[in-house]
C-alpha positions as CSV (number, residue, x, y, z in Angstrom):
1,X,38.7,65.6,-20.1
2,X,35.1,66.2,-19.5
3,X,32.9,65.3,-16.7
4,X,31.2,63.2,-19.3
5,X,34.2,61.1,-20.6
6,X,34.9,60.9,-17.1
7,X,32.1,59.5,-15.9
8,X,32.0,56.9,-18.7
9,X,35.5,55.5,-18.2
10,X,34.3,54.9,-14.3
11,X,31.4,53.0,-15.4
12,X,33.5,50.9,-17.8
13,X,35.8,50.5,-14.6
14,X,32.6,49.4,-12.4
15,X,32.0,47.1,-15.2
16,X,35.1,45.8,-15.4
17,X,34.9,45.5,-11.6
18,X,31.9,43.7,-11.8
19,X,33.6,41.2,-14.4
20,X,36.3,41.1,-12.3
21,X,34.6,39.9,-9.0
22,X,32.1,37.4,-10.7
23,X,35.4,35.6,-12.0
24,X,37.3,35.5,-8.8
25,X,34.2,34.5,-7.0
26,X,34.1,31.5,-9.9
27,X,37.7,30.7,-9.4
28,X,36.9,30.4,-5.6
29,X,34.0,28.0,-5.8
30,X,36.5,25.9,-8.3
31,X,39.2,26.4,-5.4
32,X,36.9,25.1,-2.9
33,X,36.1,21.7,-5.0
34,X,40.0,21.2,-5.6
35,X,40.3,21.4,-1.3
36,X,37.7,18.8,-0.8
37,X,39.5,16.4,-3.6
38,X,43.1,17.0,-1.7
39,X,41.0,16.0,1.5
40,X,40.3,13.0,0.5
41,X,43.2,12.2,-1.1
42,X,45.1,13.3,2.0
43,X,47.5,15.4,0.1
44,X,48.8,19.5,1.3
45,X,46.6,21.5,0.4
46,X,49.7,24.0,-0.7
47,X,51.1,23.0,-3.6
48,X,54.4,25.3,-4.2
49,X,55.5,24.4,-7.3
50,X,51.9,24.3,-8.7
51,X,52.0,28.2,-7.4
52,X,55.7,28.8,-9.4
53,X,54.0,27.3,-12.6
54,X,51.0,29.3,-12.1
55,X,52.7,32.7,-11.7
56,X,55.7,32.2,-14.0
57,X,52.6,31.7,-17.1
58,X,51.0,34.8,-15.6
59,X,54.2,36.8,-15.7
60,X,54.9,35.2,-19.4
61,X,51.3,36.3,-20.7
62,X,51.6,39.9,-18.9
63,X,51.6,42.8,-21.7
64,X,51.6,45.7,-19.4
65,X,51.5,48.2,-18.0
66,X,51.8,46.8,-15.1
67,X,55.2,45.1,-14.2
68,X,55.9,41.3,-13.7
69,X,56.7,42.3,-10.0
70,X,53.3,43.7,-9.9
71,X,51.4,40.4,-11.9
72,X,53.0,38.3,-9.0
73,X,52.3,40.6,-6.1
74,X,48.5,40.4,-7.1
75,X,48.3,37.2,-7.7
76,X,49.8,35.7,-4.9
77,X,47.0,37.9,-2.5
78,X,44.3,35.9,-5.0
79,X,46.1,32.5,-4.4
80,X,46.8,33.0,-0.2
81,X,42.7,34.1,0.0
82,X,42.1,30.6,-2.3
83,X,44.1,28.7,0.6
84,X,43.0,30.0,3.5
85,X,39.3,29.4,2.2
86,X,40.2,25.9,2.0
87,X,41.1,25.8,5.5
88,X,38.0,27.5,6.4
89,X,36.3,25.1,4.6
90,X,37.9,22.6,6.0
91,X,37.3,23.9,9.8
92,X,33.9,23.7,9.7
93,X,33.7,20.3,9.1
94,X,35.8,19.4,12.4
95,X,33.2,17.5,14.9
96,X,34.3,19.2,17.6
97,X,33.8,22.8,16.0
98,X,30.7,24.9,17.3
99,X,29.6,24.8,13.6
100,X,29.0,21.4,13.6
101,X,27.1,21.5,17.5
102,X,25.8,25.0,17.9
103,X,24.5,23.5,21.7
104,X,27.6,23.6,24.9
105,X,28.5,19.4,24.9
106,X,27.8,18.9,29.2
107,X,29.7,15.6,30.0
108,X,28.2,13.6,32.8
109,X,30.4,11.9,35.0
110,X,29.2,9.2,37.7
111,X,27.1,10.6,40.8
112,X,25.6,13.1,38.0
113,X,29.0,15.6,37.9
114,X,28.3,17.5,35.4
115,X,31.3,19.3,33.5
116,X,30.4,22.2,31.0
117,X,26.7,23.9,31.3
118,X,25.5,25.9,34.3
119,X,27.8,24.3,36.7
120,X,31.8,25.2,37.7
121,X,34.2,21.9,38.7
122,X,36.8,22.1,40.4
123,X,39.5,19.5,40.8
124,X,42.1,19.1,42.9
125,X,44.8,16.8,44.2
126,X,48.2,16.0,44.5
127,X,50.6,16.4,41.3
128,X,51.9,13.0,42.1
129,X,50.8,10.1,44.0
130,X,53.2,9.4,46.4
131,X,51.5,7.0,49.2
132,X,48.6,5.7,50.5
133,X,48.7,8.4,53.4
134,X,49.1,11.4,51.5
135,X,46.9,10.5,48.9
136,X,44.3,9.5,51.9
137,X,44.6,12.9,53.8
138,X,44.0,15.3,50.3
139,X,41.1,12.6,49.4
140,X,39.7,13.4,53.4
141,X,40.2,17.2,52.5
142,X,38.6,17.3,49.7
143,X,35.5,15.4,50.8
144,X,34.9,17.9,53.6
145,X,35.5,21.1,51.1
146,X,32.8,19.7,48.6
147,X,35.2,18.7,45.9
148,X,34.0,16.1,44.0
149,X,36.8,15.0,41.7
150,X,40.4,14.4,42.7
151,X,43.0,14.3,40.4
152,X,46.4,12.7,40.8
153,X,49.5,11.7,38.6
154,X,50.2,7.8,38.5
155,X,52.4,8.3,35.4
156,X,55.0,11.3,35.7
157,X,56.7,12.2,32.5
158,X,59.1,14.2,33.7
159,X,62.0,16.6,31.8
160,X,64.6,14.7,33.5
161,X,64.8,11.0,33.1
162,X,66.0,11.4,36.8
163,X,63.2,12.8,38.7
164,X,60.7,11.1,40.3
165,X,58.6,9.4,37.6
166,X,55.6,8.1,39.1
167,X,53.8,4.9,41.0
168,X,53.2,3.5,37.7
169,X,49.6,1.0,38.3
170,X,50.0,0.8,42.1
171,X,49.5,5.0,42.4
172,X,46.2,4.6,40.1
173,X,45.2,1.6,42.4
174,X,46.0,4.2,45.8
175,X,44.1,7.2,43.7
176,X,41.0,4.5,43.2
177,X,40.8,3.1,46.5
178,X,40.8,6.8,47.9
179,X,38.6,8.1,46.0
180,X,36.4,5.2,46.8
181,X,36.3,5.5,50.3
182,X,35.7,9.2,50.3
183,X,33.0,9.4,47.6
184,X,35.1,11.1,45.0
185,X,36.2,10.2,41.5
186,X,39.4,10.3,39.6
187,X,41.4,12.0,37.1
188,X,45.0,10.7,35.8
189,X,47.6,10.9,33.0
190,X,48.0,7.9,30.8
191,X,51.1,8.3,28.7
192,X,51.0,4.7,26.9
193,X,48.2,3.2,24.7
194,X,49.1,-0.1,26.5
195,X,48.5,1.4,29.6
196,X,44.7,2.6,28.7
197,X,42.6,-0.9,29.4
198,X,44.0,-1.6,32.6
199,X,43.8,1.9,33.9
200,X,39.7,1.9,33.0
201,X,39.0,0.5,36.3
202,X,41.0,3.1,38.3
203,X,40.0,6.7,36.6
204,X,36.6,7.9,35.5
205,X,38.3,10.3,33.4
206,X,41.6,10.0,31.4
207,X,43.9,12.9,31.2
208,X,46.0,13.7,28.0
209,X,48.8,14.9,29.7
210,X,50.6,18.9,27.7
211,X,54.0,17.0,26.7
212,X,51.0,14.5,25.1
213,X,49.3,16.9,23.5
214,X,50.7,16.0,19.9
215,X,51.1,11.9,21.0
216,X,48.4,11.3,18.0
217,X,48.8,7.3,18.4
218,X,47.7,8.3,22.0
219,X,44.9,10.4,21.0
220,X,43.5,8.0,18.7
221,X,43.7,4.8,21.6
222,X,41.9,7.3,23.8
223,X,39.3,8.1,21.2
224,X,37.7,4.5,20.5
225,X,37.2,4.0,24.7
226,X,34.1,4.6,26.2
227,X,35.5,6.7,29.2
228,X,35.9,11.0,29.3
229,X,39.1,12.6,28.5
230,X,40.7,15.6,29.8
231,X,42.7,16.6,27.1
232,X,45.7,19.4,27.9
233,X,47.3,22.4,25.7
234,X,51.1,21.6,24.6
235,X,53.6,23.7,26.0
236,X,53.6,25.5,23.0
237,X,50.3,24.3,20.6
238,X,48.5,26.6,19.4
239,X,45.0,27.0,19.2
240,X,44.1,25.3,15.4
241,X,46.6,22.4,17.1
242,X,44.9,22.2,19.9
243,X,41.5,22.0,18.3
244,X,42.6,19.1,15.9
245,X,44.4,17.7,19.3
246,X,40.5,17.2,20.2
247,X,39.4,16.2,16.8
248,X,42.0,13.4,17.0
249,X,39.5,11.8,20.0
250,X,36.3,12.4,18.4
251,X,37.0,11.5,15.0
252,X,37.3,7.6,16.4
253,X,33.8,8.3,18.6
254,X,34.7,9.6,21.7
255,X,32.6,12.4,21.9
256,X,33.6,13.3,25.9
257,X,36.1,15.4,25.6
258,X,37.3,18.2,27.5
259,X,40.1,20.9,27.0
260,X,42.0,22.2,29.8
261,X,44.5,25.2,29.0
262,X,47.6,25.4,31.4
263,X,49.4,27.8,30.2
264,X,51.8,27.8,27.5
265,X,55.9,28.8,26.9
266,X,57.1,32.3,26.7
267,X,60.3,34.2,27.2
268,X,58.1,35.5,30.4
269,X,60.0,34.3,33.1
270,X,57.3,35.9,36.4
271,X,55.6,32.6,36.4
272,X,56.4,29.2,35.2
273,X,54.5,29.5,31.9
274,X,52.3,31.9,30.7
275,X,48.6,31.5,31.0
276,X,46.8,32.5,28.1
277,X,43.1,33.4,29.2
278,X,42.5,34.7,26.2
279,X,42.2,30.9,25.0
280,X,39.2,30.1,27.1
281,X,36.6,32.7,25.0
282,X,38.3,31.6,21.9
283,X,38.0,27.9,22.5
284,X,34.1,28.3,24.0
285,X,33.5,30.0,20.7
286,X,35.3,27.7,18.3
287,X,33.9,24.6,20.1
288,X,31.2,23.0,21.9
289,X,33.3,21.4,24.5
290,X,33.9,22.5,27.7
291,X,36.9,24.3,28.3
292,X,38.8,24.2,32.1
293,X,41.9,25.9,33.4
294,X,44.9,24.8,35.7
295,X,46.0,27.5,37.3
296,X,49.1,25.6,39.0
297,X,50.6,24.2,35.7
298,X,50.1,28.1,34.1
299,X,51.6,30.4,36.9
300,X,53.7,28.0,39.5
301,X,52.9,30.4,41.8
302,X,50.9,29.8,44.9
303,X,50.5,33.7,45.6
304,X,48.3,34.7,42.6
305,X,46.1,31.2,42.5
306,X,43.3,33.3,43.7
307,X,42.9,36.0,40.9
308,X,44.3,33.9,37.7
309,X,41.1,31.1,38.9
310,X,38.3,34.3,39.1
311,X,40.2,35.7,35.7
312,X,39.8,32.2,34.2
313,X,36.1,31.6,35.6
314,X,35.0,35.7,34.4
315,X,36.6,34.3,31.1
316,X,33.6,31.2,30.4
317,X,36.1,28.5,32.1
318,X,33.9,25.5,33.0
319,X,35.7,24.6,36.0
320,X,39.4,25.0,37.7
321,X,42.3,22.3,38.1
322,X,44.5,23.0,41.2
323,X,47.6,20.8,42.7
324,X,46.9,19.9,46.6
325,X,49.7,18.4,49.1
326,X,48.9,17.4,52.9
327,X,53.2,19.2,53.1
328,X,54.1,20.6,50.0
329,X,57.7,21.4,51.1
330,X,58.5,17.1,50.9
331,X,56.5,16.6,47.3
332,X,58.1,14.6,45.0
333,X,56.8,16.3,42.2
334,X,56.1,20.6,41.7
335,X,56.7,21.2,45.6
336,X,56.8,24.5,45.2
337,X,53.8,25.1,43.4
338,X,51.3,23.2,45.4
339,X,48.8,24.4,48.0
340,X,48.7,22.8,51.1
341,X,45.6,21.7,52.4
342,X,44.6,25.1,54.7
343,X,45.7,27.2,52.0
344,X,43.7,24.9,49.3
345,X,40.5,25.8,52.0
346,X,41.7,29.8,51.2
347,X,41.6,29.6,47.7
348,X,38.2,27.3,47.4
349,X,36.7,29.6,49.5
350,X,37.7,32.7,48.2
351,X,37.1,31.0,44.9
352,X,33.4,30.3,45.3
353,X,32.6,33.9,47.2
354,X,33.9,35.6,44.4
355,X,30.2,34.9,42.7
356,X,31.9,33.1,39.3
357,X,32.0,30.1,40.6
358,X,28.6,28.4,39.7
């Protein structure tokens, strides 16, 4: 064969090419109009037996040469691309998604805290409330490190039906009247939609709890009050259910969200779960809210608090969540995980000299 003949059976395949690519970028647009009518519908947007049909008439129509095997190997590259562009369709339409707000959402809490922008937060407090003492003495420590929200669990859900569950409505009341008298505010769990009214008047900012994470009647109860939420990673969500975790809250207009990652669950076994601070660039960059870190929850380790908080703050974290007890060693809850109040000094300290703290 000549250079000639050659040359014009590659421009016939160019052309072909060229055929080829305007009618897989038609099929595509088509694709993209079928994904926006399943959306409103509600309806998967993977249709298996729709895929079967489609591929058992390809195979039927195939003349060669190449082999059915071949016909359904191609095709199903051409149909995974069509579905995963409806999902990237899809995504940009979430509220919380940096497409939609290209600017960093900065939540301001009462005593203009700010969460998110040039600022770092920290919070920190007991895991549970256990009295009016110990809640008292972290709330006094806190105060005099500069801390300006204190967080502190009313409503424990615990893996054990057995363990110490929480106060219940008298532990938000001791978090409130604490926090009151030492100029702080509050952050707590809420685990029941009935719970949500009645707690307003005891936390400034509602905390979606990690076993919660995927509690959507929950979500959606928090989402339609006019009161911040810190919303938590599930033990083992990933990022995409995460995301729509957050997308729950704003679809029904609560726009003050925040996310918190605290670790998630591995076959590691060094530390009590596995914190992943690879989430905190990847959820700054797929959304405009601001993104903390609870370095207790992720490691259960007291002894490497210090360089997981500066690894999470050199990562974009907005601010760090730590667990505080006036004597760890009696907690009802996580005793082995929480600072006590010289060592919470340590770690602040240590924290904010490490220049990442803002």
């Amino acid at each position: 064969m000549s250079n000639v003949e050659l040359d014009v059976l590659r421009g016939r395949l160019d052309e072909i090419n060229g055929q080829l690519l305007e009618l897989i970028s038609e099929r595509a647009k088509i694709v993209q109009e079928i994904g926006v009518v399943k959306e409103k519908q509600g309806v998967p947007k993977f249709d298996p037996e729709r895929e079967k049909k489609m591929l058992d008439q390809l195979v039927a129509s195939n003349k060669g040469p190449f082999t059915n095997g071949t016909i359904r190997s191609l095709f199903k590259q051409i149909f995974s691309a069509s579905l995963d562009l409806q999902s990237d369709e899809h995504k940009k339409t979430l509220l919380v998604a940096r497409k939609s707000h290209k600017e960093d959402t900065v939540i301001v809490l009462p005593g203009d805290v700010t969460v998110g922008g040039s600022s770092s937060l920290m919070v920190a407090g007991p895991c549970s409330v256990e009295s009016e003492l110990q809640t008292r003495t972290v709330a006094a420590a806190l105060q005099k490190a500069g801390v300006r929200v204190m967080r502190g669990g009313a409503f424990k859900p615990r893996t054990s039906p057995y363990d110490f569950q929480g106060l219940g409505m008298d532990g938000l009341r001791i978090l409130r009247e604490a926090a009151n008298d030492y100029g702080l505010l509050t952050i707590s769990e809420i685990v029941d939609p009935r719970h949500i009214e009645e707690s307003l008047d005891y936390v400034d900012i509602i905390q979606i709890g990690a076993r919660n994470m995927h509690n959507f009647e929950l979500l959606k109860a928090v989402g339609e009050v006019n009161k911040p939420v810190l919303l938590k990673r599930g033990l083992a969500a990933t990022l995409d259910e995460f995301i729509h975790a957050a997308e729950y809250i704003m679809s029904r207009g609560n726009t003050q969200i925040m996310l918190i990652e605290r670790g998630i669950r591995t076959y590691e076994k060094a530390t009590r779960n596995t914190l992943d601070i690879s989430a905190v660039p990847i959820l700054k960059q797929e959304c405009h809210l601001p993104v903390l870190v609870d370095v207790t929850h992720s490691t259960g380790r007291k002894d490497i608090l210090i360089p997981c908080a500066k690894a999470a703050l050199a990562a974009g974290a907005d601010g760090i969540m730590v667990e505080v007890h006036p004597d760890p060693a009696t907690a009802l809850s996580d005793a082995a995980q929480q600072l006590n109040i010289d060592e919470f000094n340590t770690f602040f300290n240590e924290v904010k000299a490490s220049g990442l703290y803002r």
